[in-house]
C-alpha positions in Angstrom: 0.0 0.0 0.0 1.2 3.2 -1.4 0.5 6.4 1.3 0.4 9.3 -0.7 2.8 12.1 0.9 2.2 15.9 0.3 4.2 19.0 0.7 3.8 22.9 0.9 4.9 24.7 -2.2 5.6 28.5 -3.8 3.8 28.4 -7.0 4.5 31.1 -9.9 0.9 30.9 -11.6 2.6 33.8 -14.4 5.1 36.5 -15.1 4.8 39.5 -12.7 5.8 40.7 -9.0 5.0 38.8 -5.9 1.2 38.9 -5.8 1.4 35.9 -8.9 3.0 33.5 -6.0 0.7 31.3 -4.5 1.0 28.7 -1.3 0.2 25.6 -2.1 -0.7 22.6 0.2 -1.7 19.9 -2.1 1.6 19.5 -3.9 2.8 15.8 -3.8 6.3 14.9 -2.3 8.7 13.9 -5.5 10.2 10.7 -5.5 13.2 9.9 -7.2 13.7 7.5 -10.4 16.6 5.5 -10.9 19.9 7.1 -9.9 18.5 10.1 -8.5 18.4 10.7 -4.7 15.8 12.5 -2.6 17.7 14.9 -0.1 15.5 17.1 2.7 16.5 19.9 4.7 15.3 22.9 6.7 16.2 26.2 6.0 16.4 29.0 8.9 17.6 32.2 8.7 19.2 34.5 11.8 17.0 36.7 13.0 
């Protein structure tokens, strides 16, 4: 049994300034194919 993972994501929707970039919630997690690898990490920047 496959369990379908999903992941937040920026989408650009067109050309144009920031208001085209829209948060997604329903984009699914990509898996690799043969002789790829999948690498995760967190980002954090200093405040």
């Amino acid at each position: 049994m496959s369990v379908s993972k999903l992941m937040r994501a920026i989408r650009v929707s067109e050309f144009g300034g920031p208001s085209v970039l829209t948060l997604r919630s329903d984009v699914p997690v990509p898996q690799p194919g043969p002789r790829q690898v999948s690498q995760s990490g967190y980002n954090s920047y200093p405040a």
